[in-house]
C-alpha positions in Angstrom: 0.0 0.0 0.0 3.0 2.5 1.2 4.8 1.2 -2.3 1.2 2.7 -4.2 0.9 5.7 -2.2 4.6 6.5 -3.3 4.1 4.9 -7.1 0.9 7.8 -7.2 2.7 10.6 -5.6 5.8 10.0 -8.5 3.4 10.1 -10.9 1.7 13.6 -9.9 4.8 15.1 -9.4 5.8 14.0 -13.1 2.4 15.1 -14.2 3.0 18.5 -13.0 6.4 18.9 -13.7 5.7 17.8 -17.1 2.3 20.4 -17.4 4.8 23.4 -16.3 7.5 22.2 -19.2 9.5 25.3 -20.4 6.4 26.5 -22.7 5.7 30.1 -21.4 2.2 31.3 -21.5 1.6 34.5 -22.8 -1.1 36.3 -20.2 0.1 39.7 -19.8 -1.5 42.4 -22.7 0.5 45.4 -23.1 -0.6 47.9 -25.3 1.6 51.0 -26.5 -0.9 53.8 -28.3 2.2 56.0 -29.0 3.7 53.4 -31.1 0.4 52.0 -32.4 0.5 48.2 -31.6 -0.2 45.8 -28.6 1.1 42.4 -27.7 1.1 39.8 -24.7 4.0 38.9 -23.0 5.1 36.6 -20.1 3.8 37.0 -17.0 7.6 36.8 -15.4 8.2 39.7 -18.0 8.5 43.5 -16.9 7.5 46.8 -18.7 10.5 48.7 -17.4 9.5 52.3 -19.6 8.7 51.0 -22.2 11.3 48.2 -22.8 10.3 44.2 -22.3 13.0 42.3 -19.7 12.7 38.9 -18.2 14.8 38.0 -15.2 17.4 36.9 -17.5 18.0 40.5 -19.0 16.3 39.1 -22.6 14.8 42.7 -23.7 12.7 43.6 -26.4 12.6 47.3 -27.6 11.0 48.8 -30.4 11.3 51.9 -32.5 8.5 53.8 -34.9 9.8 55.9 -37.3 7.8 57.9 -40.1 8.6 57.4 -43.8 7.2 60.8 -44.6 9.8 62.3 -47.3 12.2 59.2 -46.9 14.1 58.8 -50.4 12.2 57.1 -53.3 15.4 54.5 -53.1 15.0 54.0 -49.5 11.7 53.2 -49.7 11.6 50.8 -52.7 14.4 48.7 -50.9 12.8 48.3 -47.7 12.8 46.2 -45.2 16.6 45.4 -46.3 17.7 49.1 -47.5 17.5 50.2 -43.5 20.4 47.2 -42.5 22.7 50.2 -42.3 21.0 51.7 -39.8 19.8 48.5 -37.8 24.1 47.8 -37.9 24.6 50.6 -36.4 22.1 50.6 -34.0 23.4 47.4 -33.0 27.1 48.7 -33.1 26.4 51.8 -30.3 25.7 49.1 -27.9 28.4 46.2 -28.9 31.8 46.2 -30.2 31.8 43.4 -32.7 29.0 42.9 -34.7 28.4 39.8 -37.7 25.2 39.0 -39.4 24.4 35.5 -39.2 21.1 35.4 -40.6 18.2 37.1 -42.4 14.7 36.1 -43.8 11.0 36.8 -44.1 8.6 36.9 -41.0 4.6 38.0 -40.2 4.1 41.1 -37.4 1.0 41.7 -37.0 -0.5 40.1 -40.4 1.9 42.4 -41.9 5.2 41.1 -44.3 7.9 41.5 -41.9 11.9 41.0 -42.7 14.2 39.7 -39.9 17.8 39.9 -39.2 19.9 38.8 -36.7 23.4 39.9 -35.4 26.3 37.9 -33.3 27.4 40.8 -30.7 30.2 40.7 -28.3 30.2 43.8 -25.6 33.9 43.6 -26.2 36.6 41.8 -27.9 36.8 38.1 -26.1 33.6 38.4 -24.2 30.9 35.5 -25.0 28.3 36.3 -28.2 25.4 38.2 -27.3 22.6 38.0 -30.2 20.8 40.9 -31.4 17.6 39.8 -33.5 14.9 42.6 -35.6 12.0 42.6 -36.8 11.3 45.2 -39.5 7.7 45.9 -40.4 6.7 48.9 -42.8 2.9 49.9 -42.4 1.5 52.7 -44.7 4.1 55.4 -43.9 5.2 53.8 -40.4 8.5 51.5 -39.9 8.1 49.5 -37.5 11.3 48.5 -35.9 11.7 45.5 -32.7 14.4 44.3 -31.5 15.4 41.6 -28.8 18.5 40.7 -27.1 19.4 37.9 -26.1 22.3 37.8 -23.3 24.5 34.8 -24.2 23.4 31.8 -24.1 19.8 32.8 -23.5 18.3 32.7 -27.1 17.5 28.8 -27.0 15.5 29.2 -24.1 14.1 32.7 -24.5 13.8 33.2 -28.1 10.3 30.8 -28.9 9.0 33.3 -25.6 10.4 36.4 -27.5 8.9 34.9 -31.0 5.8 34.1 -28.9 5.5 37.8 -28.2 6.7 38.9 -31.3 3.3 36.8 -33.1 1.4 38.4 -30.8 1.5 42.0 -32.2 -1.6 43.3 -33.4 -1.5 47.1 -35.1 -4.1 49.6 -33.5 -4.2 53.4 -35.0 -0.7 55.0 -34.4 -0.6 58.2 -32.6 1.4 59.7 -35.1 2.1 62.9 -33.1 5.6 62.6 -31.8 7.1 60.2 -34.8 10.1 62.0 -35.7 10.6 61.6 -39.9 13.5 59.0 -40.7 17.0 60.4 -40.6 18.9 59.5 -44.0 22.0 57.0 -43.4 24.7 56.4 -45.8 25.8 53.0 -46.3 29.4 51.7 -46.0 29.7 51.5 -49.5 28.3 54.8 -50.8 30.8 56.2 -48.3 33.7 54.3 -49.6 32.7 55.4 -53.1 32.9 59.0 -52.5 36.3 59.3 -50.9 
């Protein structure tokens, strides 16, 4: 009887280890009206002003810029013709910075593009990876990005993807939305020396 008792006591606790698995829930809903979208997130994330952080440090941030009087160029290239600028957004926080991959996503029901970096803080240190999500809506570019502190993106990146889905776009307070600053690429700037 003590042998059953123990058999059926092994056999919850497996049960509800098993039911808590590292599949995160999304329950939190987070809307941002100045940047015109909502999302749910983890309830062991944190809206620290504005920015999305687990425990871990994994962060999501995001940017809106308006593509008001952009260049015609600019524009027909996007998502891929603002790498330049997501590099060196990237580069003001890391020291060494490699694309490893890029592709095509869905934010929102939108076409999305995706690229992600390799980032070390500094030379030797272990690889932190940098991941966007560009999204262009009428005359809005949406920009996300997450970080993932090294060795965090197998575990936190199907969460961050998770929230990532989750986007839907309401009516953008366009008030505020500072017009796209022009970037030269590395190569344009080559060229004209």
């Amino acid at each position: 009887m003590r042998c059953a008792r123990l058999g059926c006591s092994l056999l919850m606790m497996l049960v509800l280890v098993g039911c808590g698995g590292s599949e995160q829930r999304l329950s939190t809903a987070q809307e941002f009206p100045e940047f015109g979208f909502k999302l749910e997130m983890p309830s062991d994330w944190m809206n620290i002003a504005g920015d999305l952080q687990n425990k871990h440090a994994t962060q999501l941030t995001f940017k809106l810029e308006n593509l008001v009087g952009a260049e015609h160029t600019f524009l027909a290239g996007l998502p891929p013709s603002i790498e330049p600028q997501l590099a060196n957004w990237t580069k003001f926080h890391f020291t060494e910075v490699v694309e490893t991959s890029r592709g095509d996503a869905t934010v929102g029901g939108l076409a999305a593009w995706t690229i992600t970096y390799e980032s070390k803080v500094r030379p030797g240190a272990d690889i932190t990876l940098v991941r966007y999500w560009v999204v262009v809506k009428s005359d809005l570019l949406y920009l996300f990005r997450v970080v993932f502190p090294p060795g965090r993106e197998p575990e936190d990146g199907p969460v961050a993807a998770a929230m990532i889905g989750s986007i839907r776009f309401i009516e953008a307070a366009k008030t505020g939305v500072t017009p796209l600053a022009p970037i030269e690429s590395p190569a344009a700037k080559d060229t004209a020396k």
